[in-house]
N, CA, C and O atoms as a MOPAC input file, in Angstrom:
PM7 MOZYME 1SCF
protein

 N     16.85600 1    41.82500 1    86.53300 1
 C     17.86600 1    40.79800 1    86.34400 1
 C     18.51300 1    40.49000 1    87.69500 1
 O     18.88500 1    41.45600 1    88.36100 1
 N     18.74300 1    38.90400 1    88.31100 1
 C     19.40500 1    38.80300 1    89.16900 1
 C     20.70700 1    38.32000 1    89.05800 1
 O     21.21000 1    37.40600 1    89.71200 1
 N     21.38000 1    39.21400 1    87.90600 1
 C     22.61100 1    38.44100 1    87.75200 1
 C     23.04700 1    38.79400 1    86.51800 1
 O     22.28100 1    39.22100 1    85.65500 1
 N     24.57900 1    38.60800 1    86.31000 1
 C     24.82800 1    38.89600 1    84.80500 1
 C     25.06400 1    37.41900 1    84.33700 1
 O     24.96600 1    36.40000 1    85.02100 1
 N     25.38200 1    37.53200 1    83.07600 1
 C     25.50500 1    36.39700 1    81.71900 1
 C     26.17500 1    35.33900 1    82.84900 1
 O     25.86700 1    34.17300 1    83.09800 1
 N     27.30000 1    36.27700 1    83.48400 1
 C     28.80800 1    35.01000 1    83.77900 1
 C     28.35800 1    34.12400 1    84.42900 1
 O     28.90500 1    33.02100 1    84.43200 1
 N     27.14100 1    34.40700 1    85.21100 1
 C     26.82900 1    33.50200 1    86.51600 1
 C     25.63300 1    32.70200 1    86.16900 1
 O     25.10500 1    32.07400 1    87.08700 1
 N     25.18200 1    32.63800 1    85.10900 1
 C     23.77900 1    31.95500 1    84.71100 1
 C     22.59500 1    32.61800 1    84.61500 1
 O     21.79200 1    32.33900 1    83.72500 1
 N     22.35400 1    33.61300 1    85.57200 1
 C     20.85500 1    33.72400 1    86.09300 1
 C     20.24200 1    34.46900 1    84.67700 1
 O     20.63200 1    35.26200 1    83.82000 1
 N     19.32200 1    33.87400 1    84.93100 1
 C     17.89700 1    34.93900 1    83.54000 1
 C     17.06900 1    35.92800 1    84.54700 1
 O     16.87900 1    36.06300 1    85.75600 1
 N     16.77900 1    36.39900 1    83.58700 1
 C     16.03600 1    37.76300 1    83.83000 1
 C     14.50900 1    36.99200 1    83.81500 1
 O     14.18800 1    36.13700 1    82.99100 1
 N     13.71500 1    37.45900 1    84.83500 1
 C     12.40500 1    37.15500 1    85.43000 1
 C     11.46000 1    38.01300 1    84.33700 1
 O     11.84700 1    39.09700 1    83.90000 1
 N     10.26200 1    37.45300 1    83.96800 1
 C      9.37500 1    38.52100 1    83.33600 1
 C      8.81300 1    39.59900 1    84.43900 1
 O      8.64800 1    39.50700 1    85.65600 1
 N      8.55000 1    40.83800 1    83.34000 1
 C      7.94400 1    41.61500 1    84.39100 1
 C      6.60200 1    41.64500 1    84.56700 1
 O      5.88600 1    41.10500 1    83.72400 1
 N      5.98800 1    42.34800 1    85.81300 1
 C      4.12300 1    42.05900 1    85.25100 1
 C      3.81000 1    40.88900 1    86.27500 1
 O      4.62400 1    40.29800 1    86.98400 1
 N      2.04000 1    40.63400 1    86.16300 1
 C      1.79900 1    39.67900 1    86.84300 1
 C      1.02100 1    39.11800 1    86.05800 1
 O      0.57800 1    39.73100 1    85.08700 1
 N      0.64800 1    37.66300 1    86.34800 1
 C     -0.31300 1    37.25300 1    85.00900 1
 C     -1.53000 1    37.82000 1    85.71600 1
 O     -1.60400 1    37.71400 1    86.94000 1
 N     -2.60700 1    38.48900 1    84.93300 1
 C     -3.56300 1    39.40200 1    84.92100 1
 C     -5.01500 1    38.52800 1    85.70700 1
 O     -5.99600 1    39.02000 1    86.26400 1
 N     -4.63900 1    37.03900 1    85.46100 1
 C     -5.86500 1    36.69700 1    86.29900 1
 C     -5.77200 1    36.58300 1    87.47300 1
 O     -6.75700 1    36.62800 1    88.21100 1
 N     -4.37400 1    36.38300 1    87.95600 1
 C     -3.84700 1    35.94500 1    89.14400 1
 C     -4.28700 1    36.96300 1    89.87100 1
 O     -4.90500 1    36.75100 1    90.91400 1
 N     -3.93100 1    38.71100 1    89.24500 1
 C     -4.04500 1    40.17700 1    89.79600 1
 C     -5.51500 1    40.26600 1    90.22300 1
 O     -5.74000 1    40.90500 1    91.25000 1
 N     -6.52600 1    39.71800 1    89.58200 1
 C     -7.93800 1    39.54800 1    89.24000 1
 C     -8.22800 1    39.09400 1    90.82500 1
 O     -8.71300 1    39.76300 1    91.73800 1
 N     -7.61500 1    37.31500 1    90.81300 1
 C     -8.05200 1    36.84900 1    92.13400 1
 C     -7.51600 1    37.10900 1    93.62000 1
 O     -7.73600 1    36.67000 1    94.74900 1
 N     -6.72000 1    38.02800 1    93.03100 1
 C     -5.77500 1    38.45800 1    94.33100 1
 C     -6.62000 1    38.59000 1    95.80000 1
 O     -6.51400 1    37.79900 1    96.73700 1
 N     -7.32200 1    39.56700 1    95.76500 1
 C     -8.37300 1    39.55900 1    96.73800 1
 C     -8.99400 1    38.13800 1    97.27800 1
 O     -9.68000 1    38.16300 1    98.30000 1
 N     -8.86400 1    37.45900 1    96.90500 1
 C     -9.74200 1    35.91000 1    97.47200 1
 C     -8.52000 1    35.21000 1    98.24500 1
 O     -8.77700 1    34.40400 1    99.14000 1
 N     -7.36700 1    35.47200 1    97.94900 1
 C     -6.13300 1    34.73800 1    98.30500 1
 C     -5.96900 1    34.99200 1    99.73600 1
 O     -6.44900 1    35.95100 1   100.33900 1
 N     -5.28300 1    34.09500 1   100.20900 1
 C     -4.62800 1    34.72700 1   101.51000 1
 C     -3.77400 1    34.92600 1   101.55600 1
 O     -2.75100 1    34.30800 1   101.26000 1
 N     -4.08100 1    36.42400 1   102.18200 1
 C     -2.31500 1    37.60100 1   102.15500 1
 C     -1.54600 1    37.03100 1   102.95300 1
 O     -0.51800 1    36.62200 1   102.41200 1
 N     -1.62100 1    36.86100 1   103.89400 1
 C     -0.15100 1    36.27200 1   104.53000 1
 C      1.04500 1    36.09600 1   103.89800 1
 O      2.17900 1    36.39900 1   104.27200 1
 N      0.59800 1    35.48300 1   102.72600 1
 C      1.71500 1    34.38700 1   101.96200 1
 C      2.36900 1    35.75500 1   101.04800 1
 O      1.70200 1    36.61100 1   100.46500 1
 N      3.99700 1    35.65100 1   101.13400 1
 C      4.03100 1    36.30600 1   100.02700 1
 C      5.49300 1    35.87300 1    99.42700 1
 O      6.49400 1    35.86800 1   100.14400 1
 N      5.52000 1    35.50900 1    98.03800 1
 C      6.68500 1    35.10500 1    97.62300 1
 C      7.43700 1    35.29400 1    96.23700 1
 O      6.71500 1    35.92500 1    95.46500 1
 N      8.63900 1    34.95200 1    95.68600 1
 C      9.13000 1    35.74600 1    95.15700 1
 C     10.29200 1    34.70800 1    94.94900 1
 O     10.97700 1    34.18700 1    95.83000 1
 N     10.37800 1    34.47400 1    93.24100 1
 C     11.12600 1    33.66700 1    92.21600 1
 C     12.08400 1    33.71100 1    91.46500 1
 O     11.95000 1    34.66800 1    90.70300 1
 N     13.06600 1    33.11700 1    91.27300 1
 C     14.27800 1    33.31200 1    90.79700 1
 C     14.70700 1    31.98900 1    90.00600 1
 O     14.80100 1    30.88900 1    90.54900 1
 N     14.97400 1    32.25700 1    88.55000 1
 C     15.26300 1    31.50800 1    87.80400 1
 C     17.16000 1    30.99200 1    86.99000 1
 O     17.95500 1    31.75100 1    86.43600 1
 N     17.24800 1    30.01200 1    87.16200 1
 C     18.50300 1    30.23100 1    86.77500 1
 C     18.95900 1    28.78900 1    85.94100 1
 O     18.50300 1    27.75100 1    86.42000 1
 N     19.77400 1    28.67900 1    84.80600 1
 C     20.43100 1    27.33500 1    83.88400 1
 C     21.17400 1    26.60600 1    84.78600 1
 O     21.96300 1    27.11700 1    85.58100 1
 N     20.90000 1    25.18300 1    84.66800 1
 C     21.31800 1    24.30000 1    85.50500 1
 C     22.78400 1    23.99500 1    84.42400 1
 O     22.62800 1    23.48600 1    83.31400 1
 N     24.01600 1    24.34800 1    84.89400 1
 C     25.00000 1    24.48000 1    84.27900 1
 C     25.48200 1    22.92400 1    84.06700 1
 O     25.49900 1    22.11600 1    84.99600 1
 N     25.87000 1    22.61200 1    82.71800 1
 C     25.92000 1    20.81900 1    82.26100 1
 C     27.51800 1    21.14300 1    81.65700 1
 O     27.76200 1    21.95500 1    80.76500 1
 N     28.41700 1    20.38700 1    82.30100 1
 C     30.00700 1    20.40600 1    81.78500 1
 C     30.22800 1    20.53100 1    80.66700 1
 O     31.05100 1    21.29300 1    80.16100 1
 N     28.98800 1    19.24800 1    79.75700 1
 C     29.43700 1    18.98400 1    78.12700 1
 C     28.90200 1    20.29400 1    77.43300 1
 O     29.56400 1    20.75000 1    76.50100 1
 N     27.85100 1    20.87000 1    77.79200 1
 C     27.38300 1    21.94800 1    76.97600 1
 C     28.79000 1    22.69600 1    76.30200 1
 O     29.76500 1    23.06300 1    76.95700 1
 N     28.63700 1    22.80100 1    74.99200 1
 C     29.62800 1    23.85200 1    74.91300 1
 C     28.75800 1    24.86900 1    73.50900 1
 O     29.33400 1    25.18300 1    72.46700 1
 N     27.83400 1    25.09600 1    73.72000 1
 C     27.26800 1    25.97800 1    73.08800 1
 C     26.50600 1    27.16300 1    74.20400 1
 O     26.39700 1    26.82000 1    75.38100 1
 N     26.01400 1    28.49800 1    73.79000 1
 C     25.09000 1    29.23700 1    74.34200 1
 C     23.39300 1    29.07900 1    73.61300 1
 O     23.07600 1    28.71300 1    72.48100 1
 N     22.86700 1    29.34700 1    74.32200 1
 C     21.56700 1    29.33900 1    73.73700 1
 C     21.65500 1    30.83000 1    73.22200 1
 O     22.44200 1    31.66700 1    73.66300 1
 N     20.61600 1    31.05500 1    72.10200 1
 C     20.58800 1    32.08800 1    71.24000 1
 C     19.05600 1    32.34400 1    71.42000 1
 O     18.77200 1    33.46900 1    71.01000 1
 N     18.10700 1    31.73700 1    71.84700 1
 C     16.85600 1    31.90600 1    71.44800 1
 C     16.86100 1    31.04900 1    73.26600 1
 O     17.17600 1    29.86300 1    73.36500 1
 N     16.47100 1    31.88400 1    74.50200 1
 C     15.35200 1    31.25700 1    75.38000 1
 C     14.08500 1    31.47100 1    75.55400 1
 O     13.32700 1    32.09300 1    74.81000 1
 N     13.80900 1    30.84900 1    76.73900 1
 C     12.03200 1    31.06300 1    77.35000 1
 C     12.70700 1    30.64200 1    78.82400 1
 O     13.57700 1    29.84800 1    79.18300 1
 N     12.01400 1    31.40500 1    79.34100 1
 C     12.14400 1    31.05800 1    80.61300 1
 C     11.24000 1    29.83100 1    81.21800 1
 O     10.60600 1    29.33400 1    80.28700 1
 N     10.97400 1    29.19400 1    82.42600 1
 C      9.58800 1    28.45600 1    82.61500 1
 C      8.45600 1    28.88800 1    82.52000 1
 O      8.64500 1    30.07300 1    82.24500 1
 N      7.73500 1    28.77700 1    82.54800 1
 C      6.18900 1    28.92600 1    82.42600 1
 C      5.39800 1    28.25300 1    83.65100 1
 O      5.21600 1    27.03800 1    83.72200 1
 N      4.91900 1    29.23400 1    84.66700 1
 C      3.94400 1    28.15200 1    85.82400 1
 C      2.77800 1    27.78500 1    85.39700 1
 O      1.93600 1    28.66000 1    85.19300 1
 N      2.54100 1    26.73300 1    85.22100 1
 C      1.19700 1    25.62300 1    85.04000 1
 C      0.24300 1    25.87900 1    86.10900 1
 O     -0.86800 1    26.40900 1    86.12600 1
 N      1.06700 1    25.30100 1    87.08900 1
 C      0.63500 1    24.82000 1    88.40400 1
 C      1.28300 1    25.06300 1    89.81400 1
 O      1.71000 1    24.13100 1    90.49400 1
 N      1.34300 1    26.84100 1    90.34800 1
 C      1.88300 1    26.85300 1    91.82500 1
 C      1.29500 1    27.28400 1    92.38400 1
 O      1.36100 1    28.50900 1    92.27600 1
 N      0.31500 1    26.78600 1    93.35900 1
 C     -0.08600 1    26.87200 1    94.40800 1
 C      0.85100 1    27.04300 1    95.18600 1
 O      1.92600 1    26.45000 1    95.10400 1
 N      0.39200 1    28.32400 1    96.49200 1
 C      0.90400 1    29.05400 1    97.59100 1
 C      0.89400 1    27.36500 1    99.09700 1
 O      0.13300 1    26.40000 1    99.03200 1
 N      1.69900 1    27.54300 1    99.92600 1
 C      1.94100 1    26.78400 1   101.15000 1
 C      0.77100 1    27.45100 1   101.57900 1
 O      0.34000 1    28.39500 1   100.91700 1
 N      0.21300 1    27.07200 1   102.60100 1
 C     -0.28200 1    27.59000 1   103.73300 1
 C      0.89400 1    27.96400 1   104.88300 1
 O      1.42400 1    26.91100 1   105.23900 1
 N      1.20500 1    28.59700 1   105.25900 1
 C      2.02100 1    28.59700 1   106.41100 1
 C      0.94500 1    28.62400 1   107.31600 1
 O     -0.20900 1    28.45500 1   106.92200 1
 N      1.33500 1    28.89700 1   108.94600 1
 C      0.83400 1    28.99300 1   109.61400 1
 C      1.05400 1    30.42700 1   109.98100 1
 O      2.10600 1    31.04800 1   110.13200 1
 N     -0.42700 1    30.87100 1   110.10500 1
 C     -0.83500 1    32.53600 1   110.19900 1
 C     -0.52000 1    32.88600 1   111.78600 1
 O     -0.21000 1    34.06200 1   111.97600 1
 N     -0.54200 1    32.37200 1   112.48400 1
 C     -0.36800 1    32.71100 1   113.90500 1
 C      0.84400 1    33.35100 1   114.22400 1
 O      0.69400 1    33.96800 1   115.27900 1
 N      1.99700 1    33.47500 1   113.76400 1
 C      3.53500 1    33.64800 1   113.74400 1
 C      3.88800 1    35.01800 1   112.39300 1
 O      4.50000 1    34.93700 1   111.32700 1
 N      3.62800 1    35.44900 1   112.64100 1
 C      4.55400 1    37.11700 1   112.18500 1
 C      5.98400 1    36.83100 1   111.87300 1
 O      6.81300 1    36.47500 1   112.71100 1
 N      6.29000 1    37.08300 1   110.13600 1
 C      7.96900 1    37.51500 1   109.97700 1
 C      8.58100 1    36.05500 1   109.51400 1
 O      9.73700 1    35.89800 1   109.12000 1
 N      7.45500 1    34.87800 1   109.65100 1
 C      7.86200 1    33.35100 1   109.02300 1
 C      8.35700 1    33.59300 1   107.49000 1
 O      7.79500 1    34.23100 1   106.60000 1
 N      9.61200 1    32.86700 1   107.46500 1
 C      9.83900 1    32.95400 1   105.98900 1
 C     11.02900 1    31.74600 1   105.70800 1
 O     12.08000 1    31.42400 1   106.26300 1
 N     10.36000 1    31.34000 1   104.69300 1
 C     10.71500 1    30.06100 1   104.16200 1
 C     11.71200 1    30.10400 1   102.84500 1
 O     11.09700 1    30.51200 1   101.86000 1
 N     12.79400 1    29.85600 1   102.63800 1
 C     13.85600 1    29.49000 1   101.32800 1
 C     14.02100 1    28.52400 1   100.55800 1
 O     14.76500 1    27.60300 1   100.89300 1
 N     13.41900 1    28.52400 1    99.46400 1
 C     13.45200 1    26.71200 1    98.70100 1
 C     14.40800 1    27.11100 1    97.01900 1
 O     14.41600 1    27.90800 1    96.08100 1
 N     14.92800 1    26.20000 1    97.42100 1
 C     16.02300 1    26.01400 1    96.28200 1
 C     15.33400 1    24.47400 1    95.43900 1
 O     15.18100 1    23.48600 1    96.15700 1
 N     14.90600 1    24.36100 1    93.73300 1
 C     14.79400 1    23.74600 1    93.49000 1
 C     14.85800 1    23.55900 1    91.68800 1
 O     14.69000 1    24.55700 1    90.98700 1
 N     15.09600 1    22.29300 1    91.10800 1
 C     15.14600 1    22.03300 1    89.50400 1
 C     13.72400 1    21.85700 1    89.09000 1
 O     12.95500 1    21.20800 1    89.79800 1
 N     13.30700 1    22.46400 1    87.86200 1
 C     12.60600 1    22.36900 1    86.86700 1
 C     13.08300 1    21.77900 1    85.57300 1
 O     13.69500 1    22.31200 1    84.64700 1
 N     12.54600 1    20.23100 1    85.77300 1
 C     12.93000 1    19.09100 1    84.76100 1
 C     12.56600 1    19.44800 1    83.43100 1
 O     11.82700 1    20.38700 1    83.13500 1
 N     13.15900 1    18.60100 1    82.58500 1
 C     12.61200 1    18.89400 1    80.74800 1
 C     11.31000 1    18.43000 1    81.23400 1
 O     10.65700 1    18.91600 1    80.31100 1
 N     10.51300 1    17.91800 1    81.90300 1
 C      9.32300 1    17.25000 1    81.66500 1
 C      8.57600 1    18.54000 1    82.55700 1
 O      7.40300 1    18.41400 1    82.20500 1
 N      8.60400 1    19.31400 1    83.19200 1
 C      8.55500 1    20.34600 1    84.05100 1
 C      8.11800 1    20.10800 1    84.90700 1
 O      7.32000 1    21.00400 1    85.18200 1
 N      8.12200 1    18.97400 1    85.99800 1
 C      8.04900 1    18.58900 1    87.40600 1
 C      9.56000 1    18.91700 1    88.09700 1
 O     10.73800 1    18.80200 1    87.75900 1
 N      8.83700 1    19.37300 1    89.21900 1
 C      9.98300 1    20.11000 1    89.81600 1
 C     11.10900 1    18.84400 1    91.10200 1
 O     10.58900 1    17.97700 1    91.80400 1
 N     12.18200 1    19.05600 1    91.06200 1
 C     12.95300 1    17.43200 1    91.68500 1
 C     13.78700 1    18.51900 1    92.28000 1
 O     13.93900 1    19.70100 1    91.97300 1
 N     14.35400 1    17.65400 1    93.35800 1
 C     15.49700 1    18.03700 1    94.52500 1
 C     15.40900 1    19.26100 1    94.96100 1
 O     16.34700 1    20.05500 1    95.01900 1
 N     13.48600 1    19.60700 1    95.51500 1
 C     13.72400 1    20.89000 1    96.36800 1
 C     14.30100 1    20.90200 1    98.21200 1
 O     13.88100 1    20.15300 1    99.09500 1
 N     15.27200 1    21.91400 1    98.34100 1
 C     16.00500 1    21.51800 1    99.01600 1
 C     15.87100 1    23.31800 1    99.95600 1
 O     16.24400 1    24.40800 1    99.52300 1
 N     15.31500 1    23.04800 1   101.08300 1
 C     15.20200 1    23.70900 1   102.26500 1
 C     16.39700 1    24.79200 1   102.20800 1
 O     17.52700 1    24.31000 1   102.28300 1
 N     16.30100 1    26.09100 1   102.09300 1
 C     17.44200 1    26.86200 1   102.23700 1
 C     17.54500 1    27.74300 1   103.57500 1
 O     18.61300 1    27.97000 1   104.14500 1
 N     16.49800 1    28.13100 1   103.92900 1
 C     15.99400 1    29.02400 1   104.98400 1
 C     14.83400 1    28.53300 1   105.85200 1
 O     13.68000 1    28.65400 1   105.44200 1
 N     15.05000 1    28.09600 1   106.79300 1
 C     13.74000 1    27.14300 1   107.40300 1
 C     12.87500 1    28.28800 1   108.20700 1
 O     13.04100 1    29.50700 1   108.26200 1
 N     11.84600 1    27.39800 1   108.83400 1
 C     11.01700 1    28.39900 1   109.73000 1
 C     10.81700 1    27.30000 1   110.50300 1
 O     10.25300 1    27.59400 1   111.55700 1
 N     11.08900 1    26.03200 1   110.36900 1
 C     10.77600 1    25.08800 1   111.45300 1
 C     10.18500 1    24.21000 1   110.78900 1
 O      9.47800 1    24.56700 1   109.84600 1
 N     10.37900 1    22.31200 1   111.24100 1
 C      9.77300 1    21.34700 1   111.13300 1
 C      8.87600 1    21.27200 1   110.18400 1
 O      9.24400 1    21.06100 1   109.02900 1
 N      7.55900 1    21.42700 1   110.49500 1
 C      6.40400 1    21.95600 1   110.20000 1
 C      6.23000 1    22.54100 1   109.10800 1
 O      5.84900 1    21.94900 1   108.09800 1
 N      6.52400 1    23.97800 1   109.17100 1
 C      6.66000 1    24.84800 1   107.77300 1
 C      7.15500 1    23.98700 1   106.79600 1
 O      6.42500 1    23.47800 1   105.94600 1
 N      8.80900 1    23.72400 1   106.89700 1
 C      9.40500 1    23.23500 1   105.89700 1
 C      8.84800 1    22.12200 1   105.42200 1
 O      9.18600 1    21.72700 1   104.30600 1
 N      8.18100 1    21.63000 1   105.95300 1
 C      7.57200 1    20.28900 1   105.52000 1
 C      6.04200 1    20.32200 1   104.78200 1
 O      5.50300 1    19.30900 1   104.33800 1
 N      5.45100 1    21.67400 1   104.73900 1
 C      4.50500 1    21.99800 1   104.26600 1
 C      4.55200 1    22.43900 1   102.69400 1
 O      3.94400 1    22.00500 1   101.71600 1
 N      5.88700 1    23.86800 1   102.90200 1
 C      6.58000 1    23.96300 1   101.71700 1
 C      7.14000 1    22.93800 1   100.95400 1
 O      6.73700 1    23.00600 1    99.79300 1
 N      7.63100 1    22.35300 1   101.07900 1
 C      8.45600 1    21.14300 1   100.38700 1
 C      7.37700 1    20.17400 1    99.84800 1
 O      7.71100 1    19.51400 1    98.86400 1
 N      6.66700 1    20.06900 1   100.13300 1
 C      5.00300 1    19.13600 1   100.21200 1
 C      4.45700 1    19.87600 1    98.70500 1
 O      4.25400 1    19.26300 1    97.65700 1
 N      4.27500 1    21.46700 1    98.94600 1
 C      3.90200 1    22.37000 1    98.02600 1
 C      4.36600 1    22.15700 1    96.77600 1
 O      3.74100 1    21.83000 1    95.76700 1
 N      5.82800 1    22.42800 1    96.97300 1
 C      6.74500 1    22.47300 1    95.88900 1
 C      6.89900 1    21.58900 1    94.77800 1
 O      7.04200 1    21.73200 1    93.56300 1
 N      6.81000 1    20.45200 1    95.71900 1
 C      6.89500 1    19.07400 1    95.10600 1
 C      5.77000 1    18.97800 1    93.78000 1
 O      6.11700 1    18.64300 1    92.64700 1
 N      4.29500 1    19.35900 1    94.18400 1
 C      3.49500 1    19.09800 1    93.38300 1
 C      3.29300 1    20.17400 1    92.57900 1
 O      2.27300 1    20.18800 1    91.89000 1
 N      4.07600 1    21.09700 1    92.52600 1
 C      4.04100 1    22.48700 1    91.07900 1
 C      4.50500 1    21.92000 1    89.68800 1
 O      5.23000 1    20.92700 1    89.62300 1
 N      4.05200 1    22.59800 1    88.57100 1
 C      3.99300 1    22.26700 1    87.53500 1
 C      4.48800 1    23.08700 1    86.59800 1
 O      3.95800 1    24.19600 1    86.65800 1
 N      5.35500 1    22.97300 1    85.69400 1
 C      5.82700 1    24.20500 1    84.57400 1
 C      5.77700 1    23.91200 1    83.12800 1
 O      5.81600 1    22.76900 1    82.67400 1
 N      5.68800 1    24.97800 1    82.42900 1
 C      6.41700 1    24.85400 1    81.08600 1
 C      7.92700 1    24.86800 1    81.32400 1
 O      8.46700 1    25.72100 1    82.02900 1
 N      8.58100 1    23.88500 1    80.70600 1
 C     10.07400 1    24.17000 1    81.21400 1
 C     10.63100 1    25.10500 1    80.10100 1
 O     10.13100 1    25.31500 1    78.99600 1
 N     12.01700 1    25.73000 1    80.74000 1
 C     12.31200 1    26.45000 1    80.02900 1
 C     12.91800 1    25.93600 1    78.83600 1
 O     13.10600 1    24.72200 1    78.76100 1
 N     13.32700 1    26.86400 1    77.67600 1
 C     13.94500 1    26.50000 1    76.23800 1
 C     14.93200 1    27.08200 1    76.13400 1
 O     15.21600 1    28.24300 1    76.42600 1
 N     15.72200 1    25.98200 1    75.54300 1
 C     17.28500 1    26.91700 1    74.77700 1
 C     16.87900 1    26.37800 1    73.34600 1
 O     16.46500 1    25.26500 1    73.02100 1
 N     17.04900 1    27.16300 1    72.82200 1
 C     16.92700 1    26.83200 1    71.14800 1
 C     16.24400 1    26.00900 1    70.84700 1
 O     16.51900 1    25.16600 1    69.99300 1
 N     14.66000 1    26.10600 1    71.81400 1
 C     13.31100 1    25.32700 1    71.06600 1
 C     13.40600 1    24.12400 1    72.01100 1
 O     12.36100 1    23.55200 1    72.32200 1
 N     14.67400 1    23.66600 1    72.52600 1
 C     14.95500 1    22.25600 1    73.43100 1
 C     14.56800 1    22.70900 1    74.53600 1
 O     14.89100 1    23.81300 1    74.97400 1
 N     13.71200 1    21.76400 1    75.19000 1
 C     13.52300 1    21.84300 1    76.76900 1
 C     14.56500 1    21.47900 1    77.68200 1
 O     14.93500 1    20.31300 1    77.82000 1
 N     15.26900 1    22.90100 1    78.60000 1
 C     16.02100 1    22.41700 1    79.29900 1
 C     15.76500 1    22.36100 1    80.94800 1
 O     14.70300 1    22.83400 1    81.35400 1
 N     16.80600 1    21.73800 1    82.01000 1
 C     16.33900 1    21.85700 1    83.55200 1
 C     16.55200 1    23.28100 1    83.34700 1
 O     17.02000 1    23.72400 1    82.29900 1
 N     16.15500 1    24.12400 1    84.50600 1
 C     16.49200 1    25.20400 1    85.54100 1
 C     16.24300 1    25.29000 1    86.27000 1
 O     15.02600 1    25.28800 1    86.45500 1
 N     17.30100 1    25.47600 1    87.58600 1
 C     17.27000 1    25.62500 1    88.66400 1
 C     16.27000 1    27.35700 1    89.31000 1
 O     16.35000 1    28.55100 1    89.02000 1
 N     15.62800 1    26.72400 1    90.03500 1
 C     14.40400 1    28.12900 1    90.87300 1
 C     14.87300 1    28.10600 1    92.01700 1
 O     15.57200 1    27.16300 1    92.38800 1
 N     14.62300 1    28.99100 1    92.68600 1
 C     14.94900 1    29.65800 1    93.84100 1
 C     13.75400 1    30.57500 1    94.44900 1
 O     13.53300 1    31.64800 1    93.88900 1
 N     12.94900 1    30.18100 1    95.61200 1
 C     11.77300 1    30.97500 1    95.59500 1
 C     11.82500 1    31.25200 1    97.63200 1
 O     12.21100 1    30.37800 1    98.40800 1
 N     11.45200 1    32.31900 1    97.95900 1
 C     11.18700 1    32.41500 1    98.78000 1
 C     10.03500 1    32.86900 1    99.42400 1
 O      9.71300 1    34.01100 1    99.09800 1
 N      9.29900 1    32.30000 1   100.26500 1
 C      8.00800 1    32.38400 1   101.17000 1
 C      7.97500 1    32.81100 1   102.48200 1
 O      8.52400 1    32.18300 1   103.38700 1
 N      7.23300 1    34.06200 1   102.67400 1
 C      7.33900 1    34.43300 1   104.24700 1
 C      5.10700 1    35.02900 1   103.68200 1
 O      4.31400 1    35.11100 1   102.74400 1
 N      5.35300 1    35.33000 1   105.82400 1
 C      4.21600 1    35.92800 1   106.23800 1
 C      4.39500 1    37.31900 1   106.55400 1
 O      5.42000 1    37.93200 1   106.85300 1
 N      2.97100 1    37.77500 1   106.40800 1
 C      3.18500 1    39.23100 1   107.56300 1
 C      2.89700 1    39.03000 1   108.52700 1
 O      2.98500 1    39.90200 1   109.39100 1

């Protein structure tokens, strides 16, 4: 859990999806990153959800960074729409020009199940960060 109730954040599943673990070896290590999910807080809401889901990745493909540079690491702050295209990812931690513009490129075209409050598809805000070794 990154967070208690007061502040929004959900709890991440644990585990990896098993095919991903499968192709791991074919991937390039360099890349390594790490997700954080959280309710995009709406004024009028005045209920809690009783029943969630968190998102579901469809579709995330890794950046390429550039392998030449040791210790690169990239911060992206971004929403996962009811439709689950991801909008207003927004640079938190740069590595430069370049990078950020690779990531953001990335980001843009990922794909989700969005998450649910009581069966309704709602936004949530992600938070993911990308570095190299």
């Amino acid at each position: 859990c990154f967070g208690s109730p007061q502040n929004g954040w959900s709890r991440l599943r644990g585990g990896q999806n098993p095919t991903l673990t499968l192709r791991e070896p074919q991937l390039w290590r360099s890349g390594i990153s790490n997700s954080r999910f959280a309710d995009v807080p709406h004024t009028s809401a005045r209920f809690r959800c009783q029943a969630t889901r968190l998102p579901e990745a469809l579709a995330t493909p890794n950046p390429l960074l550039d392998g030449s540079e040791v210790g690169l690491k990239v911060t992206v702050s971004f929403v996962i729409g009811t439709d689950g295209r991801v909008y207003s990812p927004l640079i938190l931690e740069s590595a430069g020009p370049a990078e950020d513009r690779t990531v953001l490129q990335t980001v843009r075209s990922w794909r989700y199940r969005p998450a649910m409050c009581n069966g309704v598809p709602t936004e949530t805000e992600g938070k993911i960060e990308f570095s190299s070794r």
